[in-house]
C-alpha positions in Angstrom: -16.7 -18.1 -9.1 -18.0 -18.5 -5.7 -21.4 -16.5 -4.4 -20.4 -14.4 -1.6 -23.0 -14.2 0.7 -22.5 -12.0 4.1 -25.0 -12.5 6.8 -25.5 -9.4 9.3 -27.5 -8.9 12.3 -26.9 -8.9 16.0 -26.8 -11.9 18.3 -29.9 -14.2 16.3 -27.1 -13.6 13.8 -24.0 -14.0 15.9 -24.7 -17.3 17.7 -21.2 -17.9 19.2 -19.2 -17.8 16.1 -15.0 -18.0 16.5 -14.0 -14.5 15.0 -10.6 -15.8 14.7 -11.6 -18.0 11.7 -12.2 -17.5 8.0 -15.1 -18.5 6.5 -13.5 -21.5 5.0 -14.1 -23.2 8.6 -17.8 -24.3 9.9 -17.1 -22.7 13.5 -16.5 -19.3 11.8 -20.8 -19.4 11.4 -21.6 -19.9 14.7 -24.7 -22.4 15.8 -27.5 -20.6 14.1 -29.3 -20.2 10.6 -26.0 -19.1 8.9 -24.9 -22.5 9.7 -27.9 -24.2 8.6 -28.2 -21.6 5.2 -24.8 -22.4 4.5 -25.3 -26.4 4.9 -28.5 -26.3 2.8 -26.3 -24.7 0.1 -24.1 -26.9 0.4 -25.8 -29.7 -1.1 -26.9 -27.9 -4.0 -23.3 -26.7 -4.6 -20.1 -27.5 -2.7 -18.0 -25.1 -4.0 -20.7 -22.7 -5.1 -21.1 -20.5 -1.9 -19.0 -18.3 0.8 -21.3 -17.2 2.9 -19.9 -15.1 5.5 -21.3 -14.4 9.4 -21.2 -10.9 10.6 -23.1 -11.1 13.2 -22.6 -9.4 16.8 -24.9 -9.9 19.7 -26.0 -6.5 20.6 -26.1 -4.5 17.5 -29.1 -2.4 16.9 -29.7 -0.4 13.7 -27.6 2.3 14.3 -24.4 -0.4 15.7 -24.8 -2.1 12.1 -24.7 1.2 10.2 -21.5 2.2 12.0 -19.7 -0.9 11.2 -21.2 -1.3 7.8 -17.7 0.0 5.6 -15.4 -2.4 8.0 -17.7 -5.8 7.9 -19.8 -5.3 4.5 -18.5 -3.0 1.8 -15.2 -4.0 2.1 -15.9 -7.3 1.5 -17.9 -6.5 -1.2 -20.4 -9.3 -1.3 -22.6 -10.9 -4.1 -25.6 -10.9 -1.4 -26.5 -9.0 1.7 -28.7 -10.6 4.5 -29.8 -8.1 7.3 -31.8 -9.4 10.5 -31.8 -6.6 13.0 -34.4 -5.0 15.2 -35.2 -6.9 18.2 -32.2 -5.1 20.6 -33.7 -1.3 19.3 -36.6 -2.4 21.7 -34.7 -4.3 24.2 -31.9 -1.9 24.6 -34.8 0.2 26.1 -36.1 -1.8 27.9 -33.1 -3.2 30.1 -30.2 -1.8 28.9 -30.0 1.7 30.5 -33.1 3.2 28.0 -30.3 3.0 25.0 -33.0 1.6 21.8 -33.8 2.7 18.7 -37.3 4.0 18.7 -39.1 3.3 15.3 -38.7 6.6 13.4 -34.8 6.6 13.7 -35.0 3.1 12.6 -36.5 3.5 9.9 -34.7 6.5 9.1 -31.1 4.7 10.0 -32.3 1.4 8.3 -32.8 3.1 5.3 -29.8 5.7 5.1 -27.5 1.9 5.5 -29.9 0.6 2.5 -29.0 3.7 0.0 -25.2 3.7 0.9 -24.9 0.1 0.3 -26.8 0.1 -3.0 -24.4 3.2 -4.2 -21.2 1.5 -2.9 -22.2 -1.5 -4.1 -24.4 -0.7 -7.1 -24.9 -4.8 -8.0 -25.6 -6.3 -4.6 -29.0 -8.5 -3.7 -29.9 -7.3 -0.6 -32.5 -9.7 1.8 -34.0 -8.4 4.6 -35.6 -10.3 7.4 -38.4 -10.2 9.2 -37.3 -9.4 13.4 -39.7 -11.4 15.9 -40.1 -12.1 19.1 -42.7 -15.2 21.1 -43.3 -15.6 24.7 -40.1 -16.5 26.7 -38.0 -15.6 29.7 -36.5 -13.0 28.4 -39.6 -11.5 27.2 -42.6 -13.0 29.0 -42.4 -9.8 32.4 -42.9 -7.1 29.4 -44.0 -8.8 26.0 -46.4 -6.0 25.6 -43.8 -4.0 24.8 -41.6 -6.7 23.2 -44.7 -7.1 20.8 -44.0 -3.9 19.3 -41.4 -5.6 17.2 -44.1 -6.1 14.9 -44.5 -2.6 14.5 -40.7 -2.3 13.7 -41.2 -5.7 11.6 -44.1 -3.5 9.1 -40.6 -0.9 8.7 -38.9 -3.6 7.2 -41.0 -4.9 4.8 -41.7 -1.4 4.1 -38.4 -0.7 2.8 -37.9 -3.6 1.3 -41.3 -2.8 -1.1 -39.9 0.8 -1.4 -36.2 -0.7 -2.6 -37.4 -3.5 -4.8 -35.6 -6.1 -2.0 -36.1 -9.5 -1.0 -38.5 -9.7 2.6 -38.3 -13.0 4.5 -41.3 -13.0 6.5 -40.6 -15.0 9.8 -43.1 -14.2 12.8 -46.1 -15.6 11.2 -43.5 -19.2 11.1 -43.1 -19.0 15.0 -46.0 -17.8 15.6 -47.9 -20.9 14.2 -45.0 -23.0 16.3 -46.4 -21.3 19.1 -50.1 -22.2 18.5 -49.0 -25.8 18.1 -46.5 -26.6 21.2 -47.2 -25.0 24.7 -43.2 -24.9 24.7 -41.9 -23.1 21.9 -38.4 -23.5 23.8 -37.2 -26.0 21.1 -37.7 -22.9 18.6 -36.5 -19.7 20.8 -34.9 -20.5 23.7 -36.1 -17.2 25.6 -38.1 -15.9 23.2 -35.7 -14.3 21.3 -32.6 -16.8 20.5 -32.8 -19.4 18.1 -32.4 -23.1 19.3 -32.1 -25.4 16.7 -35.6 -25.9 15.5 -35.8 -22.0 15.5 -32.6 -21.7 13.3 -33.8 -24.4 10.6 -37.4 -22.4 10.4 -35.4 -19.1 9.9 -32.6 -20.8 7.1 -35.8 -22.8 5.2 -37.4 -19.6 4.6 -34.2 -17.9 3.6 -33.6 -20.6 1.5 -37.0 -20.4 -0.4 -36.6 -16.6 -1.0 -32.8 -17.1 -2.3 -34.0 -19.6 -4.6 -37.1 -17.9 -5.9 -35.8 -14.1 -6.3 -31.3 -14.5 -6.5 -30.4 -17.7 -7.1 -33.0 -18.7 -9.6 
């Protein structure tokens, strides 16, 4: 029996995939790490893995929690993958003061954590690391974009307090940074995956699946 393996998060997640396909067609991932994840498992397996993008550019904490029943529960996957956080700080900061701040983050991030694990008592659950670099998007107020890392601590937090899987990922482009003055090649505004950025994010997914689910 195939894996199932959903992928959730916002747009890093997202990346332009055609919601009018099943998962059964490579456009249905989009052109980001759950395209890469989902290639790198295919070599190991062909017909071993569904993996599954649920993904919508936007979401914050609070977006994924409302649409957890519809997108994750119902499709009762083998493994959960959540990569949110970035928009809870950028929704305040250009969108009309509408983010998350860190306490109801945590607070939400952990309410969707317990109902998934009671719904869905034998689900893996990874949880990435959010990050941010320098960019265009980012560069007029990193200082404030840089409290992702704050928001970055809350995750691997919880995932420590719920015995889950943490995929640590700012260190990664960070050191991309320290090595190329242009870390465009990696995120394209310092916040979207190009397509050196989504291998870096679906290799060290891949070594965490390996080592703690799919051993």
């Amino acid at each position: 029996m195939k894996k199932k393996i959903l992928l959730y998060g916002d747009s890093i997640t997202d990346m332009g995939r055609d919601r009018n396909l099943d998962s059964s067609y490579a456009n249905s991932l989009g052109a980001g790490y759950p395209f890469v994840i989902a290639s790198e498992l295919s070599k190991k397996d062909p017909f071993g893995y569904d993996v599954i993008n649920r993904g919508i550019s936007g979401n914050r904490i609070v977006d994924l929690y409302a649409r957890i029943k519809a997108d994750v529960w119902n499709l009762k996957p083998d493994v959960l993958s959540i990569l949110i956080g970035i928009n809870d700080i950028w929704h305040e900061l250009a969108f009309g003061n509408n983010g998350v701040d860190i306490v109801r983050y945590e607070k939400v991030y952990s309410m969707l954590i317990e109902d998934t694990l009671k719904v869905l008592p034998d689900i893996k659950i990874m949880l990435l690391e959010p990050f941010v670099l320098k960019g265009t998007a980012t560069e007029e107020k990193y200082d404030e974009f840089l409290k992702v890392k704050d928001y970055a601590k809350v995750v691997k937090k919880l995932a420590v307090k719920y015995g889950l899987c943490f995929v640590p990922l700012q260190e990664k482009f960070d050191e991309c940074a320290k090595k190329y003055a242009d870390t465009t090649p990696y995120l394209s505004d310092g916040v979207h995956p190009n397509i050196a950025g989504a291998t870096l994010i679906a290799d060290e997914w891949i070594k965490v699946f390996y080592k703690e689910i799919d051993k």
